[in-house]
VMD Tcl script that draws the C-alpha trace (Angstrom):
set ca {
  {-22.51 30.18 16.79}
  {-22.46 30.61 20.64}
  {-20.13 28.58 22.52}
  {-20.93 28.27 26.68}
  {-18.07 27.79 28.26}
  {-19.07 25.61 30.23}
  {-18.29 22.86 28.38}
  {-20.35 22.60 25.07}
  {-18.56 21.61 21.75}
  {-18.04 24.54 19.20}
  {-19.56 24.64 15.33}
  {-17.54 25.58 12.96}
  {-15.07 28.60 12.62}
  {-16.29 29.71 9.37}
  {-17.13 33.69 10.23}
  {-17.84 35.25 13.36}
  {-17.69 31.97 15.91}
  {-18.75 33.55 19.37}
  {-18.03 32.18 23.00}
  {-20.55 32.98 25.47}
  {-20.03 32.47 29.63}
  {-22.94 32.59 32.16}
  {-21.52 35.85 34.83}
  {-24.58 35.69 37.27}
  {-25.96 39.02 37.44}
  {-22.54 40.37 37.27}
  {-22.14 44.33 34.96}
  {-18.44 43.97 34.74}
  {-17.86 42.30 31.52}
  {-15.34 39.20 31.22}
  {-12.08 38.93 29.17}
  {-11.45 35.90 26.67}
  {-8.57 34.72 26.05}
  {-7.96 31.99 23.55}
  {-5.04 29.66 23.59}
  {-4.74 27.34 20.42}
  {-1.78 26.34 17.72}
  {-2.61 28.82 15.65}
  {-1.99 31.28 16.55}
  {-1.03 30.60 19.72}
  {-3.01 33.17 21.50}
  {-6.13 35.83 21.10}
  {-7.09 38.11 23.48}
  {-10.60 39.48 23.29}
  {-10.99 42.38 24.84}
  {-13.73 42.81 27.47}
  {-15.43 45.60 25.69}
  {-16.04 43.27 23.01}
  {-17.99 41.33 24.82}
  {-21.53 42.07 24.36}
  {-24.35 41.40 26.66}
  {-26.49 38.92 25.64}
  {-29.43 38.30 28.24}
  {-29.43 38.75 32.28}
  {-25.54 37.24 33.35}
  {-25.15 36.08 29.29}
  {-22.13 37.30 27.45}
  {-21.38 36.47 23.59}
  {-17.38 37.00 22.47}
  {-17.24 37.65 18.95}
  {-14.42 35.51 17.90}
  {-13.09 34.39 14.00}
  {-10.61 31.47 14.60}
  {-9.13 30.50 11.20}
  {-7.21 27.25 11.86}
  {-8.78 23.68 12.76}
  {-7.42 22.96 16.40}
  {-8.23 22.70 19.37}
  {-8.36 25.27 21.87}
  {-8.34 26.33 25.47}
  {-10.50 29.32 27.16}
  {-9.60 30.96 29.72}
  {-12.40 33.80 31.20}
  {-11.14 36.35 33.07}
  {-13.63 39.11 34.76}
  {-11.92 42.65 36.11}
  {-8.61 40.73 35.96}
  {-9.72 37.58 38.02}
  {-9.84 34.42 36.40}
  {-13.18 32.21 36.58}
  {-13.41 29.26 39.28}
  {-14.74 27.25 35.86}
  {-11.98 28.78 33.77}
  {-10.09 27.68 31.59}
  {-12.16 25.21 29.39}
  {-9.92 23.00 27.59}
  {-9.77 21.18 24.20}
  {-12.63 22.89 22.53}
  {-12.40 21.55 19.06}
  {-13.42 24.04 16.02}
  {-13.92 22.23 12.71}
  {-13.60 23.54 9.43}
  {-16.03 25.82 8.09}
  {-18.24 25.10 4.50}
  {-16.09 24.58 1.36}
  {-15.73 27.15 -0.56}
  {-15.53 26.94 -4.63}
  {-12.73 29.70 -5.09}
  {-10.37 28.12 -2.67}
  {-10.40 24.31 -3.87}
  {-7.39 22.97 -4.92}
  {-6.16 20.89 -8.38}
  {-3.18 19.29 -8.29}
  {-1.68 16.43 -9.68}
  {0.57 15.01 -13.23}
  {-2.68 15.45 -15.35}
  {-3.31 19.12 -14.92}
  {-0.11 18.96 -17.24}
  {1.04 16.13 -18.88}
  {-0.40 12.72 -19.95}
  {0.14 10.00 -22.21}
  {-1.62 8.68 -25.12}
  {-3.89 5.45 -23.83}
  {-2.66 6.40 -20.44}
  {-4.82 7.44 -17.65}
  {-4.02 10.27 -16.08}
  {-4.98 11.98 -12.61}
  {-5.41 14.61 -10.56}
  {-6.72 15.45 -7.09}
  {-9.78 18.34 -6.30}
  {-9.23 19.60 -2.44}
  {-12.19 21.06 -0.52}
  {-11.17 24.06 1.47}
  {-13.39 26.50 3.83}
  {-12.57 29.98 3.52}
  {-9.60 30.18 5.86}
  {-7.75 27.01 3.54}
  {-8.52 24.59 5.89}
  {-9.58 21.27 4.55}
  {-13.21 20.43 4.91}
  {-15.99 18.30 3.90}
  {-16.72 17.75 -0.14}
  {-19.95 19.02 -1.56}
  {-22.10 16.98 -3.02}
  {-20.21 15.06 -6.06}
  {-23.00 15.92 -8.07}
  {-22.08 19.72 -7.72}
  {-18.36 18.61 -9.45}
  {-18.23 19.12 -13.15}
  {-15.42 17.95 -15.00}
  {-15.13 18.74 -18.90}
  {-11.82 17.50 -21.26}
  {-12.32 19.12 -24.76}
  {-8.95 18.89 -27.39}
  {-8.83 16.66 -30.35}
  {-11.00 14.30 -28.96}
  {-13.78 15.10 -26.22}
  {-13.09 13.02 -23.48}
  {-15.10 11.53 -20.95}
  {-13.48 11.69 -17.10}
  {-14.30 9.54 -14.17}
  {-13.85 10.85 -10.79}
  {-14.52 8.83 -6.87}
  {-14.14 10.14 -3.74}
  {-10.57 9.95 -2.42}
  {-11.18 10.85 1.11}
  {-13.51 13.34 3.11}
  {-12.46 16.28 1.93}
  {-10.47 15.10 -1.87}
  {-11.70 13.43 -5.38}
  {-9.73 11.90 -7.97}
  {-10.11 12.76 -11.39}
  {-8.99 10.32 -13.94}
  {-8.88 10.19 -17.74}
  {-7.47 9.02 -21.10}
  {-7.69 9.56 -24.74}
  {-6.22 7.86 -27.88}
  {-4.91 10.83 -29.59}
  {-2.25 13.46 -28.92}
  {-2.21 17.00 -28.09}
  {-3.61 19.83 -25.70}
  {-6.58 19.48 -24.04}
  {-8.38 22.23 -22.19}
  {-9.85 21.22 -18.87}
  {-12.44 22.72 -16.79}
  {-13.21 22.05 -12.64}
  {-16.21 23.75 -11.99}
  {-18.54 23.31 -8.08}
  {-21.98 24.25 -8.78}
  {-21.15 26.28 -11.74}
  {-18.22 28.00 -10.85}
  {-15.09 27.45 -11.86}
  {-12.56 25.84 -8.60}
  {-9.04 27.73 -7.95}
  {-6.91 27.14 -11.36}
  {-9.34 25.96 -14.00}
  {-9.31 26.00 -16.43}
  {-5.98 24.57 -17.41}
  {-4.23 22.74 -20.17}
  {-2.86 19.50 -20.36}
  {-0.28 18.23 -23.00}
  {-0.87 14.77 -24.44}
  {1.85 13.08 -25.91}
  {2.63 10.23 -27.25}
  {4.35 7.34 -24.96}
  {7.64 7.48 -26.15}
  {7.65 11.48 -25.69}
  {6.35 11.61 -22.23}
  {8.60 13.56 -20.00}
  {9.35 10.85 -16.97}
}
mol new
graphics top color blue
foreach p $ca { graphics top sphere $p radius 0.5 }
foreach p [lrange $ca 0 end-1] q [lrange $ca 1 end] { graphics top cylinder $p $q radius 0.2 }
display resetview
């Protein structure tokens, strides 16, 4: 995505986010410099910038943390009259399968006629958290002594809650999977005991 500095709002930072800044019909490309939390500051280099159409210039830029940011334009050393653009917000990139979370008492333990939980995170490629998919894309499957059926419901934007119970004791293999593929840590097992064993 492009981002003119002069004061549009940015999409995404999921790969390859660019900055662009209208020079007139200047041939001495600008400097970018990026001030945000984290880190706290990129330099781009002016030969990165690449020429784009007449007085166009597009700064190939990968910010990896959701933030907001400040650009400051620079050309042979001079900084812009319209420089620096402030609080340019960059939201989290797509979710991606590999780097969702699981956490939560039931990935390990639960108790006979006791529902247990745990939490699925959406995270974009960089770990930040972002939007769910589609909770038709989320399989859960609880297969042990009994087959269990799980419930999950959205938790917030970006987290679902997984809950389930069964009547009889012992392991139970459980499997997270986003359109097929299996989420960061699943499968895993989770000990059922009964109540009076339950570690506290």
């Amino acid at each position: 995505a492009d981002l003119p500095l002069g004061g549009a709002t940015s999409e995404g930072i999921g790969g390859g986010v660019g900055a662009s800044k209208e020079q007139g019909s200047s041939a001495i490309p600008p400097q970018l410099q990026v001030n945000g939390w984290s880190p706290d500051k990129i330099v781009v280099p002016a030969p990165n910038a690449k020429l784009a159409g007449k007085g166009t210039y597009t700064f190939p830029i990968d910010l990896q943390k959701v933030a907001l940011y400040t650009f400051h334009v620079f050309v042979d050393g001079m900084e812009l009259q319209t420089s620096p653009v402030s609080h340019i917000p960059f939201k989290a990139g797509p979710c991606v399968t590999e780097n969702m979370r699981i956490e939560g008492a039931g990935t390990t333990q639960a108790a006979v006629d006791v529902p247990a939980t745990f939490t699925v995170h959406a995270r974009d490629r960089h770990g930040n958290e972002t939007a769910l998919p589609d909770m038709n894309a989320l399989k859960v499957s609880i297969a042990g002594p009994l087959r269990v059926r799980p419930t999950m419901k959205v938790l917030t934007y970006s987290s679902a809650v997984v809950e389930f119970k069964t009547s009889l004791s012992g392991v139970y293999n459980i499997a997270v999977l986003c359109n097929g593929t299996h989420v960061r840590g699943s499968e895993f097992t989770c000990t059922c005991l009964t109540s009076a064993t339950v570690t506290p």
